[in-house]
PyMOL commands that place a pseudoatom at each C-alpha (Angstrom):
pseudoatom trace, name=CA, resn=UNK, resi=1, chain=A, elem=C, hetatm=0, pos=[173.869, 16.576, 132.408]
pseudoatom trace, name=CA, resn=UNK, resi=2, chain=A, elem=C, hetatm=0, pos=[172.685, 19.987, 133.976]
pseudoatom trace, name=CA, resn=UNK, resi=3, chain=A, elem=C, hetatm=0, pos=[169.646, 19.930, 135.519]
pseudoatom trace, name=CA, resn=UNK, resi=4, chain=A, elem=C, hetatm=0, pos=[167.514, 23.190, 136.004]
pseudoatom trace, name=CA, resn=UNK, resi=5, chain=A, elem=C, hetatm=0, pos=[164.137, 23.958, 137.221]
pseudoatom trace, name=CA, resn=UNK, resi=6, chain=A, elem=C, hetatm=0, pos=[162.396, 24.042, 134.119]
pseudoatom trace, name=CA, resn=UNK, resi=7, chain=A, elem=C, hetatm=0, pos=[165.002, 22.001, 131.766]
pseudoatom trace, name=CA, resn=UNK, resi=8, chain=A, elem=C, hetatm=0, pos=[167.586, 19.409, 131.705]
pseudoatom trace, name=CA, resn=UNK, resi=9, chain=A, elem=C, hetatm=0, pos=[170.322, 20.062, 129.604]
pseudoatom trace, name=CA, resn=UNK, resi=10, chain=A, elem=C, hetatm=0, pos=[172.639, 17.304, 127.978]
pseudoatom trace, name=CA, resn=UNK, resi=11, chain=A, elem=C, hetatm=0, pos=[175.846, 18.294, 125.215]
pseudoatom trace, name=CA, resn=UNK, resi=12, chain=A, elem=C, hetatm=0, pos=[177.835, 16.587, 123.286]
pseudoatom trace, name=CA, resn=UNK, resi=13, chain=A, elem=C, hetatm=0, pos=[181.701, 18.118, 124.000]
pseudoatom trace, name=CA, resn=UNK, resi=14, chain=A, elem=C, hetatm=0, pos=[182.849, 21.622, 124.770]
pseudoatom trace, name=CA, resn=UNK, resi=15, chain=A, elem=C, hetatm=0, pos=[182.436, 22.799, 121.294]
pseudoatom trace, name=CA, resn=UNK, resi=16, chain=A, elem=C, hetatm=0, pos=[178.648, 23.365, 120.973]
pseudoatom trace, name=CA, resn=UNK, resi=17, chain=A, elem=C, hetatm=0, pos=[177.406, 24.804, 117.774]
pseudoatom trace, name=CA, resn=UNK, resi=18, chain=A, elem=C, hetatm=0, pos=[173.511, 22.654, 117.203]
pseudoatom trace, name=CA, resn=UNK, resi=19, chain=A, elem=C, hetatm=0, pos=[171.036, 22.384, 119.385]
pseudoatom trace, name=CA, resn=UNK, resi=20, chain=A, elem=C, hetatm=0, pos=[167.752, 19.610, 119.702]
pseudoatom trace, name=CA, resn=UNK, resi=21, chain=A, elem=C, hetatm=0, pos=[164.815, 20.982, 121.555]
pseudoatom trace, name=CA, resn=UNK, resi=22, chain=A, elem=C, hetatm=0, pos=[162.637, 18.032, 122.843]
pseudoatom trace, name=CA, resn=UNK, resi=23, chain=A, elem=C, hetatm=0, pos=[159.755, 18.355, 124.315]
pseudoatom trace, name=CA, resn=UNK, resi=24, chain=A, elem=C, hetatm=0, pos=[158.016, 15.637, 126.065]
pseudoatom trace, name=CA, resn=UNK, resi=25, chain=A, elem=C, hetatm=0, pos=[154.352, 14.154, 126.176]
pseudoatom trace, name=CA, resn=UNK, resi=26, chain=A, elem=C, hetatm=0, pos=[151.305, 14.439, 128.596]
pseudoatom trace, name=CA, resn=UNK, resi=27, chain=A, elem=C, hetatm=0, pos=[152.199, 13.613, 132.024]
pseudoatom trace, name=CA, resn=UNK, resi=28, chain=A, elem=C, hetatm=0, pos=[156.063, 12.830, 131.457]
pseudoatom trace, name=CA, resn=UNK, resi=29, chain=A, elem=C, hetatm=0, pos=[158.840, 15.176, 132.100]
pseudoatom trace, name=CA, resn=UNK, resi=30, chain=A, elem=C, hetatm=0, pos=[162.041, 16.560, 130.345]
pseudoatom trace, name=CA, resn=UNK, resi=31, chain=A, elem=C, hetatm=0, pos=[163.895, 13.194, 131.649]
pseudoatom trace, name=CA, resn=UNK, resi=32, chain=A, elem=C, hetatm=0, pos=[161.184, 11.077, 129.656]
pseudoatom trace, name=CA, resn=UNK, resi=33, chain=A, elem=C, hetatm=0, pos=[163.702, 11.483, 126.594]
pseudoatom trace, name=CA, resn=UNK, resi=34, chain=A, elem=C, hetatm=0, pos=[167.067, 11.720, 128.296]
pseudoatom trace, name=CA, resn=UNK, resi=35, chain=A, elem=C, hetatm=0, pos=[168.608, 7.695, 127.661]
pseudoatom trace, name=CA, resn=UNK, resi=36, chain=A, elem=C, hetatm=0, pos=[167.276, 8.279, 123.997]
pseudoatom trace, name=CA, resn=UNK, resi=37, chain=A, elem=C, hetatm=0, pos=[170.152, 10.591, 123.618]
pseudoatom trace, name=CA, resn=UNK, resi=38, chain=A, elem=C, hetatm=0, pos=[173.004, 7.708, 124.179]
pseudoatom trace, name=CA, resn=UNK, resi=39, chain=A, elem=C, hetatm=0, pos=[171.042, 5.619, 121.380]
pseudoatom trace, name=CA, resn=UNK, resi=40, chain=A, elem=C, hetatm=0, pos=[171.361, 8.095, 118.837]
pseudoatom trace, name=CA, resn=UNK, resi=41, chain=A, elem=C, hetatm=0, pos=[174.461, 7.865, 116.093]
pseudoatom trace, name=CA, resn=UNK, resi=42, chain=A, elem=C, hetatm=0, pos=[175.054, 11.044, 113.939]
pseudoatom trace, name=CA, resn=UNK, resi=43, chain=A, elem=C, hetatm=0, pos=[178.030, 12.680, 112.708]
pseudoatom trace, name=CA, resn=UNK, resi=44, chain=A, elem=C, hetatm=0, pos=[177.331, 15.887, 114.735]
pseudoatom trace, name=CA, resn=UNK, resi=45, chain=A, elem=C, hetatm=0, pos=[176.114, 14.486, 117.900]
pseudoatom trace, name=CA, resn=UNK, resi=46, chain=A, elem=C, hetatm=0, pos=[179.248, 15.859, 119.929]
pseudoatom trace, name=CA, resn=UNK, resi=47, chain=A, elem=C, hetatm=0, pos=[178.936, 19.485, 118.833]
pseudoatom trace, name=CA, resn=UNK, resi=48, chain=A, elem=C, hetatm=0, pos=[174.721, 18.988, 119.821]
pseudoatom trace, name=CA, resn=UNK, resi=49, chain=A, elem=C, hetatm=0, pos=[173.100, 20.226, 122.879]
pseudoatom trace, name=CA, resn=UNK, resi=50, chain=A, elem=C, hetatm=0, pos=[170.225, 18.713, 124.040]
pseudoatom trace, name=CA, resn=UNK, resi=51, chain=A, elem=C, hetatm=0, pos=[167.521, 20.724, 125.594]
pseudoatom trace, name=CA, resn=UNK, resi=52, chain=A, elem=C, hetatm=0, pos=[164.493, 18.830, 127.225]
pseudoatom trace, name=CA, resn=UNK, resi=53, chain=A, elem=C, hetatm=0, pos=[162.286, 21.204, 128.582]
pseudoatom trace, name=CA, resn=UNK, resi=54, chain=A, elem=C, hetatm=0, pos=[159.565, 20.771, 131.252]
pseudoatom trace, name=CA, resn=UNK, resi=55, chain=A, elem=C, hetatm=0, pos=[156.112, 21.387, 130.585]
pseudoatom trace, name=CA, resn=UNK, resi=56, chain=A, elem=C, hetatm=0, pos=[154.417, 23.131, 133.494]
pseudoatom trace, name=CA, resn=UNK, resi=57, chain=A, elem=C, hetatm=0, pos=[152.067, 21.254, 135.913]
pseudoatom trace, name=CA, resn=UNK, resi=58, chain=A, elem=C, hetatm=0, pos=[148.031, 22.349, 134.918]
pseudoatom trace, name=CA, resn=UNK, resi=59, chain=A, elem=C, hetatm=0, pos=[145.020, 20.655, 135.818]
pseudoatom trace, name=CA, resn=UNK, resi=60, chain=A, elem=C, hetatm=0, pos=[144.230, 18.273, 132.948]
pseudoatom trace, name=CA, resn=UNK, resi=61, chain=A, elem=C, hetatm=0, pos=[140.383, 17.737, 132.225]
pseudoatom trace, name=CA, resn=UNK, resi=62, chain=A, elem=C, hetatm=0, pos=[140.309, 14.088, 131.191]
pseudoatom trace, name=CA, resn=UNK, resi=63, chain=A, elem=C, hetatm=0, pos=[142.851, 13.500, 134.417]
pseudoatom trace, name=CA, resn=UNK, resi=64, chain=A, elem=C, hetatm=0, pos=[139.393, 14.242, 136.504]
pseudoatom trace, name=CA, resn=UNK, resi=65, chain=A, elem=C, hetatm=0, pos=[140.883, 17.690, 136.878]
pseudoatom trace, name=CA, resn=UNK, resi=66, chain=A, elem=C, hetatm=0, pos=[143.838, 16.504, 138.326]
pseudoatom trace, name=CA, resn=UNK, resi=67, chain=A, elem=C, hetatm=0, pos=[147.226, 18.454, 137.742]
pseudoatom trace, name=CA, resn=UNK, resi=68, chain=A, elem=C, hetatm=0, pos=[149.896, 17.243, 136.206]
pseudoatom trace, name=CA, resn=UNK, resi=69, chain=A, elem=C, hetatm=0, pos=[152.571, 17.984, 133.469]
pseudoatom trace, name=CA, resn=UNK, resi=70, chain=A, elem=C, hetatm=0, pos=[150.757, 19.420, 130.015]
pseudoatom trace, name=CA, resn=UNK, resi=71, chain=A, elem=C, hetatm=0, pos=[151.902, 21.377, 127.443]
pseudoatom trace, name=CA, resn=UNK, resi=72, chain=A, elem=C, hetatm=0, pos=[148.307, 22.466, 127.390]
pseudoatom trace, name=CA, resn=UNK, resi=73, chain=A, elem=C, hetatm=0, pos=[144.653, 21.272, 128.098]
pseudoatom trace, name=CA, resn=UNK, resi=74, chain=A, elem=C, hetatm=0, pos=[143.568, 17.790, 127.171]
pseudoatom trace, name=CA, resn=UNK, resi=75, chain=A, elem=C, hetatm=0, pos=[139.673, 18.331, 127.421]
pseudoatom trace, name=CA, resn=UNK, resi=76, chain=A, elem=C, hetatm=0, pos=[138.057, 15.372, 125.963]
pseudoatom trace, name=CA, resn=UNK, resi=77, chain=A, elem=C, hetatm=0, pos=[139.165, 11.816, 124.439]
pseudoatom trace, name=CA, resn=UNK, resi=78, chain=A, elem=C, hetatm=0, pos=[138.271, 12.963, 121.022]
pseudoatom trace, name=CA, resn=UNK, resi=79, chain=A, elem=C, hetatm=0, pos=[141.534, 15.483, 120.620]
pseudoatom trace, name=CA, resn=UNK, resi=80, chain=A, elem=C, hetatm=0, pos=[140.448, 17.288, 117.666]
pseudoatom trace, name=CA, resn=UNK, resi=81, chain=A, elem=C, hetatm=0, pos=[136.881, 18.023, 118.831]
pseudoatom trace, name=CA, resn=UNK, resi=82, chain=A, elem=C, hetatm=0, pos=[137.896, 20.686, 122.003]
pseudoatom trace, name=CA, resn=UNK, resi=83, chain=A, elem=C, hetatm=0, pos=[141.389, 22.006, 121.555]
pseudoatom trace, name=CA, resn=UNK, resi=84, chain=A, elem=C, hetatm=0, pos=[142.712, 23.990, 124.647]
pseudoatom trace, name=CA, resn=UNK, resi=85, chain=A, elem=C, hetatm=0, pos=[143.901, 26.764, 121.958]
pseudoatom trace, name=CA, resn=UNK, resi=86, chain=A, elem=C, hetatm=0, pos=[145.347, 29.086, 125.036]
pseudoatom trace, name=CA, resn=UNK, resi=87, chain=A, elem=C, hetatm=0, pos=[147.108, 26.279, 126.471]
pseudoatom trace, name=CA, resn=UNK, resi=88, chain=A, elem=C, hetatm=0, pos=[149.017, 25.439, 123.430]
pseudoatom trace, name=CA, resn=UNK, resi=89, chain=A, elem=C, hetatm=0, pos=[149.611, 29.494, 122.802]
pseudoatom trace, name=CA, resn=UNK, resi=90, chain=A, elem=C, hetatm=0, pos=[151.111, 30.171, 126.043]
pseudoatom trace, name=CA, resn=UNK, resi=91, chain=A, elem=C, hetatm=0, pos=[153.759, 26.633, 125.571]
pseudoatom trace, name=CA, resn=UNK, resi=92, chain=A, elem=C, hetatm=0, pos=[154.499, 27.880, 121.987]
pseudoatom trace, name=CA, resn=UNK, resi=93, chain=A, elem=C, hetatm=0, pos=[155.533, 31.137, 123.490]
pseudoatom trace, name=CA, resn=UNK, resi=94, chain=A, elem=C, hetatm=0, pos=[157.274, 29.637, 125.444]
pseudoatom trace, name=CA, resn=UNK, resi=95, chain=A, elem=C, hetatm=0, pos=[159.572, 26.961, 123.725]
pseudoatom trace, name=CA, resn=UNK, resi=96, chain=A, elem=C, hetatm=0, pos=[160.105, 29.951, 121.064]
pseudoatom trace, name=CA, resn=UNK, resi=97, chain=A, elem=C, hetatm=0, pos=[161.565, 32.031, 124.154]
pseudoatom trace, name=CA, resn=UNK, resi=98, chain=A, elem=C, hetatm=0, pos=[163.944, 29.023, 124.353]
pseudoatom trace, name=CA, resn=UNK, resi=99, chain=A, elem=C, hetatm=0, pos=[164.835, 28.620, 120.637]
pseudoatom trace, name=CA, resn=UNK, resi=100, chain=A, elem=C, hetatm=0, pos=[166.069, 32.265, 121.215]
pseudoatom trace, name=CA, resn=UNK, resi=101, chain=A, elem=C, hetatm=0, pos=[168.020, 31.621, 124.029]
pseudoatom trace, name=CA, resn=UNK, resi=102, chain=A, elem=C, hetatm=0, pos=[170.130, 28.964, 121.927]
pseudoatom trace, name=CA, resn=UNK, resi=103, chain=A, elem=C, hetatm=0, pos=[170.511, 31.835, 119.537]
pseudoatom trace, name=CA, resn=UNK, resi=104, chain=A, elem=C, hetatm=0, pos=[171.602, 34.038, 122.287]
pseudoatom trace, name=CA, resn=UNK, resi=105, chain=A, elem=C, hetatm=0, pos=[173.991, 31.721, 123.182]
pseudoatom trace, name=CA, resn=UNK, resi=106, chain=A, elem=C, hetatm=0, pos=[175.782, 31.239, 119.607]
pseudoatom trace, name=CA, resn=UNK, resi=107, chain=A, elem=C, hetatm=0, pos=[173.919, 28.463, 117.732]
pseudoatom trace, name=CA, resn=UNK, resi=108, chain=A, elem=C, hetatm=0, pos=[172.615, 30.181, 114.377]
pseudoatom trace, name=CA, resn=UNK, resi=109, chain=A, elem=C, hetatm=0, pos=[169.101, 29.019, 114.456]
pseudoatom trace, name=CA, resn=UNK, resi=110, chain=A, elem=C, hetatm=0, pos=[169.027, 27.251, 111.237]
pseudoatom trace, name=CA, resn=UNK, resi=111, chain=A, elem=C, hetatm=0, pos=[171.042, 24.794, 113.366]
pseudoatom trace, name=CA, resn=UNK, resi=112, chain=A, elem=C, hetatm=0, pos=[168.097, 24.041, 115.747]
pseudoatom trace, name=CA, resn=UNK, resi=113, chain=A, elem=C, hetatm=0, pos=[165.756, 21.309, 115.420]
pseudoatom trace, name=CA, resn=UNK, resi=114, chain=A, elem=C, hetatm=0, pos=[162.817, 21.358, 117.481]
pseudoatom trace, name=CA, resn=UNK, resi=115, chain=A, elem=C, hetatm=0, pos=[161.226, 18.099, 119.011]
pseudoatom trace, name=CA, resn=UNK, resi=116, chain=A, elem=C, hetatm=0, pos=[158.546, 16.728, 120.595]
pseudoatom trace, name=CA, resn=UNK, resi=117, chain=A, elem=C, hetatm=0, pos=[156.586, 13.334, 121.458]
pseudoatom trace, name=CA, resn=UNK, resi=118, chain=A, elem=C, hetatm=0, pos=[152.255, 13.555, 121.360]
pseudoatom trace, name=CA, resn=UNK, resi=119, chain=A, elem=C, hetatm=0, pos=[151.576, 16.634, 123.422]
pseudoatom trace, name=CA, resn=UNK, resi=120, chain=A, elem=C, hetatm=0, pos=[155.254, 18.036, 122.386]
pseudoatom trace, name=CA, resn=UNK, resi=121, chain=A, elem=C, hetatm=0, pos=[155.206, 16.976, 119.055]
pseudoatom trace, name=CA, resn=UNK, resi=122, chain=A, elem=C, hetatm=0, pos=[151.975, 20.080, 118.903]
pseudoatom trace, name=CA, resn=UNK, resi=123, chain=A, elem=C, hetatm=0, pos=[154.260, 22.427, 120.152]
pseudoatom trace, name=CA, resn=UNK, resi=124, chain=A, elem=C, hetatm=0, pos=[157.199, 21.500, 118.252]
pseudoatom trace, name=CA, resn=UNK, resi=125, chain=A, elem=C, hetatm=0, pos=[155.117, 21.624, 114.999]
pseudoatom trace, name=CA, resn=UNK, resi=126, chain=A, elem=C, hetatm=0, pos=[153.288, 25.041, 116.366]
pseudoatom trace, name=CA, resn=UNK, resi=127, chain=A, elem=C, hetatm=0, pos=[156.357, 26.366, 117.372]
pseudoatom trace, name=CA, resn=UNK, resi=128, chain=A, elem=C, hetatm=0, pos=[157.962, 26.122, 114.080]
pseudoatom trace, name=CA, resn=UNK, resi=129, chain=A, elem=C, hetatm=0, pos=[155.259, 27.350, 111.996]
pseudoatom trace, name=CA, resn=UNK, resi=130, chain=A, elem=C, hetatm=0, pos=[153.551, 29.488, 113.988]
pseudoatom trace, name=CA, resn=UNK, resi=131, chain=A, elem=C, hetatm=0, pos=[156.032, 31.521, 114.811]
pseudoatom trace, name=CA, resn=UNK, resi=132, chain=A, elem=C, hetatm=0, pos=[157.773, 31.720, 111.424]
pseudoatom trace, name=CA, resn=UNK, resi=133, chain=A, elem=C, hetatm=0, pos=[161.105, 30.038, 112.947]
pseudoatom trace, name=CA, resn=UNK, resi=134, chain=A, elem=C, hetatm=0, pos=[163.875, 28.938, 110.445]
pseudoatom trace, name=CA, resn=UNK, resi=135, chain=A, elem=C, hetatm=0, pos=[164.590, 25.850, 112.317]
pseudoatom trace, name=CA, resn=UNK, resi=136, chain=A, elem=C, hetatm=0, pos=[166.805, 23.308, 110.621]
pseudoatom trace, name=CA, resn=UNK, resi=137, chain=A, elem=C, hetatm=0, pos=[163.863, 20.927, 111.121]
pseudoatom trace, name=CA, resn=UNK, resi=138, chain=A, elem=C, hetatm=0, pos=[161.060, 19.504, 113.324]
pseudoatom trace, name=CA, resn=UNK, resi=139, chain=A, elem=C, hetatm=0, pos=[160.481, 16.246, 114.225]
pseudoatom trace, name=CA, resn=UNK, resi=140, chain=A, elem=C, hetatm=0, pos=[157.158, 15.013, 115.263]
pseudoatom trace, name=CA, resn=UNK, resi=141, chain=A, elem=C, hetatm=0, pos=[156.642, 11.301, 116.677]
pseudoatom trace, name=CA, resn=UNK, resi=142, chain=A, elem=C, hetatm=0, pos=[153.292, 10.108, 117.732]
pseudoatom trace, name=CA, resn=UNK, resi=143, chain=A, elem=C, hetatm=0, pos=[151.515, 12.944, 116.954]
pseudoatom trace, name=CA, resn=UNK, resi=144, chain=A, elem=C, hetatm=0, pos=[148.743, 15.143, 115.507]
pseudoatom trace, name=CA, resn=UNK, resi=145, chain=A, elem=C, hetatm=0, pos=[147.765, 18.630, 113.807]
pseudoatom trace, name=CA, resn=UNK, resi=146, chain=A, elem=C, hetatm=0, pos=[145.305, 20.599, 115.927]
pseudoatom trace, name=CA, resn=UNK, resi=147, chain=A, elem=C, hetatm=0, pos=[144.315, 24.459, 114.975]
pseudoatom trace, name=CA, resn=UNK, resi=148, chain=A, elem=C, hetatm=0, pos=[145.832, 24.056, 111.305]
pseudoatom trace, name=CA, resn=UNK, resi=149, chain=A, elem=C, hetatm=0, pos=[143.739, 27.238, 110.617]
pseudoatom trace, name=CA, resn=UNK, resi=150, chain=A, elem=C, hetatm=0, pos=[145.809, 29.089, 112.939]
pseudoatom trace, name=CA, resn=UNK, resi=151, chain=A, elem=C, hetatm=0, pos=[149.470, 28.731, 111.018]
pseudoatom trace, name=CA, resn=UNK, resi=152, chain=A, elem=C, hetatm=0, pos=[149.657, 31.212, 108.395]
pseudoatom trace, name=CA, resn=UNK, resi=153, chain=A, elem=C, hetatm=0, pos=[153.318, 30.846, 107.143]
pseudoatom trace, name=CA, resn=UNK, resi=154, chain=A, elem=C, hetatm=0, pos=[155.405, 30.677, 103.274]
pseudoatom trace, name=CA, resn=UNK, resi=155, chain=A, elem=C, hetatm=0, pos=[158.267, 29.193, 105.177]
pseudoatom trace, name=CA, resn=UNK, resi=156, chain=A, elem=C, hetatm=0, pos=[158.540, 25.374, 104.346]
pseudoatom trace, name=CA, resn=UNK, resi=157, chain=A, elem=C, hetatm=0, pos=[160.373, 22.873, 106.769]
pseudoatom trace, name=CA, resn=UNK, resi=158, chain=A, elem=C, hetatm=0, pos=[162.085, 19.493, 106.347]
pseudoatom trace, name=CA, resn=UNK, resi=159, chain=A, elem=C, hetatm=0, pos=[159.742, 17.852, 109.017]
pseudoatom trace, name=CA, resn=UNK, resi=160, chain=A, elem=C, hetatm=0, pos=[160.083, 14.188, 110.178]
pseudoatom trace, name=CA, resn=UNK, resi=161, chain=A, elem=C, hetatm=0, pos=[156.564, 12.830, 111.075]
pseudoatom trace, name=CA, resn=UNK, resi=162, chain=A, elem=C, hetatm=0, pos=[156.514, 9.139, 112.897]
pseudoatom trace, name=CA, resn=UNK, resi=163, chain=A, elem=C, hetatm=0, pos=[153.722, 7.544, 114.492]
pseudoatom trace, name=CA, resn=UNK, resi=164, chain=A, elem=C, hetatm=0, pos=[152.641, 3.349, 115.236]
pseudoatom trace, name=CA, resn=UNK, resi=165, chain=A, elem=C, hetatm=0, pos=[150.014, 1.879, 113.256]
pseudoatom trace, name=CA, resn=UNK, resi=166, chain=A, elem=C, hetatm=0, pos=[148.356, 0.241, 116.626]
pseudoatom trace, name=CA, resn=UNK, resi=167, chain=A, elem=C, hetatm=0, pos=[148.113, 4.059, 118.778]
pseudoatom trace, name=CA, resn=UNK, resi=168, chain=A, elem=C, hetatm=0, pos=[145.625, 3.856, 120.958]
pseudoatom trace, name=CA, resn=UNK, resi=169, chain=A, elem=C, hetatm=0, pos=[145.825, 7.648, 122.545]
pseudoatom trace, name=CA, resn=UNK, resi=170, chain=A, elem=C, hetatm=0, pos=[146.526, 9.391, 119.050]
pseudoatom trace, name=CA, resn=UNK, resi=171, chain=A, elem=C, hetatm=0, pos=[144.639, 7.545, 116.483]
pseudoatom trace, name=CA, resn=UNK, resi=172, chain=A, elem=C, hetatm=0, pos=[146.508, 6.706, 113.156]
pseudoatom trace, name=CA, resn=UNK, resi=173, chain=A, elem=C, hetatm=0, pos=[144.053, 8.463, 111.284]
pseudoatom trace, name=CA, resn=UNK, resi=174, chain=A, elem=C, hetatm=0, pos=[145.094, 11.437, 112.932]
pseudoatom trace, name=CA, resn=UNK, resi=175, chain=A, elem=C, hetatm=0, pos=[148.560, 11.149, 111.907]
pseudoatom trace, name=CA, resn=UNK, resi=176, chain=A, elem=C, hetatm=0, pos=[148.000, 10.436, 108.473]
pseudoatom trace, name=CA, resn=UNK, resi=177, chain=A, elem=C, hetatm=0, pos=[145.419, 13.678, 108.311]
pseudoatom trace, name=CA, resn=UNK, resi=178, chain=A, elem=C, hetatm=0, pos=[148.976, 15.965, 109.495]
pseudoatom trace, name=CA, resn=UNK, resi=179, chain=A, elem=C, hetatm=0, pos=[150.843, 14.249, 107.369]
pseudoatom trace, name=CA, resn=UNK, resi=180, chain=A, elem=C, hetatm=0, pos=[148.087, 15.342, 104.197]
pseudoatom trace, name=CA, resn=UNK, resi=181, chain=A, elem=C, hetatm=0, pos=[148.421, 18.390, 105.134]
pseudoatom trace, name=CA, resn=UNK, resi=182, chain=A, elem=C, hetatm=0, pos=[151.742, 18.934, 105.684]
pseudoatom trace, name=CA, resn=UNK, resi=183, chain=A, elem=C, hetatm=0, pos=[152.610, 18.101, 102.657]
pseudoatom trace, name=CA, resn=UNK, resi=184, chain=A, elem=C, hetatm=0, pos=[149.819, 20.075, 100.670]
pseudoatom trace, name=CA, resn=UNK, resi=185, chain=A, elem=C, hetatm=0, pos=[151.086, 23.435, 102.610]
pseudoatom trace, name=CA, resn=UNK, resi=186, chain=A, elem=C, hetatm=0, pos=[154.439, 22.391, 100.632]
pseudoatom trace, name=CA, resn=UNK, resi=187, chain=A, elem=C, hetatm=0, pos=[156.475, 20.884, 103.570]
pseudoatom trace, name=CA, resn=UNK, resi=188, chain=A, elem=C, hetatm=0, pos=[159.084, 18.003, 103.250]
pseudoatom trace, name=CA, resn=UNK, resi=189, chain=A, elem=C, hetatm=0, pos=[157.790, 15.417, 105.410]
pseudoatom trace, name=CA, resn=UNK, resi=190, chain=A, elem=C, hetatm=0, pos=[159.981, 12.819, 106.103]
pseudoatom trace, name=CA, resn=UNK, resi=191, chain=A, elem=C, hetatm=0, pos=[157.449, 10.272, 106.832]
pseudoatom trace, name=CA, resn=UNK, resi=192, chain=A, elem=C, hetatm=0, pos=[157.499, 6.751, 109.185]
pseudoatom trace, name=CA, resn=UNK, resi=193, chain=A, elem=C, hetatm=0, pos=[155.345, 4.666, 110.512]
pseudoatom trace, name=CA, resn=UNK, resi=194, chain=A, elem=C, hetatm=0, pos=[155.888, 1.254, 112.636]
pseudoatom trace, name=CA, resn=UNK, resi=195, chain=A, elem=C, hetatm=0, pos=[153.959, -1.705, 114.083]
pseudoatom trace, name=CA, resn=UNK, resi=196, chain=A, elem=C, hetatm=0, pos=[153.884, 0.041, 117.708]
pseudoatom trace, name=CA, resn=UNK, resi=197, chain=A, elem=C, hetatm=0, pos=[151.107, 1.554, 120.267]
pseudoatom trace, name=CA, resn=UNK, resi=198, chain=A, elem=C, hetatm=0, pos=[152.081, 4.978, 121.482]
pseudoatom trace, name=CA, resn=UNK, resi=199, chain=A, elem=C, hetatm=0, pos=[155.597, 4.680, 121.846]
pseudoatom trace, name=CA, resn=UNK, resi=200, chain=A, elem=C, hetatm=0, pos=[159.011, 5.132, 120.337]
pseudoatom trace, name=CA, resn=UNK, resi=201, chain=A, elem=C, hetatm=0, pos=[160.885, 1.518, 118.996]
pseudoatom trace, name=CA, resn=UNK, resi=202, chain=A, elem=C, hetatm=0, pos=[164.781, 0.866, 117.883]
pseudoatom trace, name=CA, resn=UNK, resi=203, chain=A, elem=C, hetatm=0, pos=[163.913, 1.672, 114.682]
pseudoatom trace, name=CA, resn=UNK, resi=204, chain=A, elem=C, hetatm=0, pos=[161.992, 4.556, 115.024]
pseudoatom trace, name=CA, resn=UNK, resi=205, chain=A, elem=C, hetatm=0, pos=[165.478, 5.711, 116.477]
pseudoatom trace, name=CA, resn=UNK, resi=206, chain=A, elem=C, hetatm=0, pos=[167.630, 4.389, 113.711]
pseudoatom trace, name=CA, resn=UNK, resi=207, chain=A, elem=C, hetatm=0, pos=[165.617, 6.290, 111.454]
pseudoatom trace, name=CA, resn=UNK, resi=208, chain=A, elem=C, hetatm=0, pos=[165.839, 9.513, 114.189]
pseudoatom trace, name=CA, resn=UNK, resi=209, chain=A, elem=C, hetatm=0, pos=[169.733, 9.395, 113.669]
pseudoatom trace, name=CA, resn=UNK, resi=210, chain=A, elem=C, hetatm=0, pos=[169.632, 9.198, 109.903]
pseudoatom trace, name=CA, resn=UNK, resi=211, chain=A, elem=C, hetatm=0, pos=[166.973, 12.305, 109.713]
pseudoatom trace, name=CA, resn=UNK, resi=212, chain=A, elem=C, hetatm=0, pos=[169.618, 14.530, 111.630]
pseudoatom trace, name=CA, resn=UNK, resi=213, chain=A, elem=C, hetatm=0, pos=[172.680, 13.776, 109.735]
pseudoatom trace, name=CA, resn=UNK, resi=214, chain=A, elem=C, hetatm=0, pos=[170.711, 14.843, 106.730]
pseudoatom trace, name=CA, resn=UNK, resi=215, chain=A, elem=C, hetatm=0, pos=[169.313, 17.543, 109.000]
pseudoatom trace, name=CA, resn=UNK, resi=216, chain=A, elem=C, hetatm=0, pos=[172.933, 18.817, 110.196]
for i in range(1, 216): cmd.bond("trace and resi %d" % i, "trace and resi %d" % (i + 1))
show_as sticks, trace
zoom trace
């Protein structure tokens, strides 16, 4: 494991040639997601480097203007409502600097998949799309669609979208509104959902490790 100020890198073997980029949720960090890595079983797991990046630390609104790790601006329960459209701008920018890094380094970049949990699943998503990336896939758990009137993109991804039927911090609803529109946009949505609060289960994962060997 490499650790680095703004990342933690994990990989597979010597021979690295795929790369997962996961980004955490509100208030976690990049090791939020590291012992998920061991629990994963896919055929190319040992040529895979996994990149969990942090977010920076920003005061959060409904943290009582606290600071803390956020992808961007959380301004009011209601996450649809107020959408800290800057915030999420600025992280998009940024995880797409680091999808071109991986390219940079030799991984063709329709041998990246970009992830993220709540807050990270956003930026995954808005990555992706909004910056026209031809990812080999995004994966999305316990998450939701803000600013769809923002993406203007013909590229279609092989997306997998998760999310617990009992979330209390991003309503069900929410999930299933992405997922609609997702999949009217023309996307293939690999779609999940399990008898959890905001969290990721064994399953969840078993069905994490069959998306990417599909995926790669």
């Amino acid at each position: 494991m490499i650790e680095n100020e703004d990342r933690i890198i994990i990989e597979g073997g010597p021979e690295i040639d795929r790369a997962v980029i996961w980004m955490h949720g509100l208030g976690a960090d990049g090791y939020d997601f590291v012992p998920i890595v061991n629990e994963l079983d896919f055929p190319a797991k040992p040529t895979t480097r996994f990149v969990f990046p942090h977010a920076n630390v920003i005061p959060v609104t409904v943290n009582g203007g606290m600071s803390m790790r956020a992808w961007y601006d959380i301004m009011q329960a209601d996450l649809v409502r107020r959408v800290d459209g800057k915030g999420i701008l600025e992280s998009v920018e940024r995880i797409g600097k680091m999808v071109h890094e991986q390219v940079e380094s030799g991984i063709d970049i329709s041998k990246i998949v970009l992830a993220g949990f709540s807050q990270g699943g956003v930026i995954a998503l808005h990555t992706a799309l909004q910056l026209g990336l031809n990812v080999a896939g995004i994966m999305a758990l316990s998450t939701y669609m803000p600013l769809r009137e923002t993406i203007d993109t013909d590229d279609k991804y092989k997306i997998f979208l998760a999310h617990g039927t009992d979330d209390g911090v991003v309503p069900y609803a929410e999930a299933l509104s992405s997922l609609d529109w997702l999949r009217t946009q023309g996307h293939e949505v690999d779609w999940h959902n399990y008898s959890m609060m905001h969290s990721v289960c064994n399953e969840e994962i078993d069905d994490i490790s069959s998306w990417l060997t599909a995926i790669f």
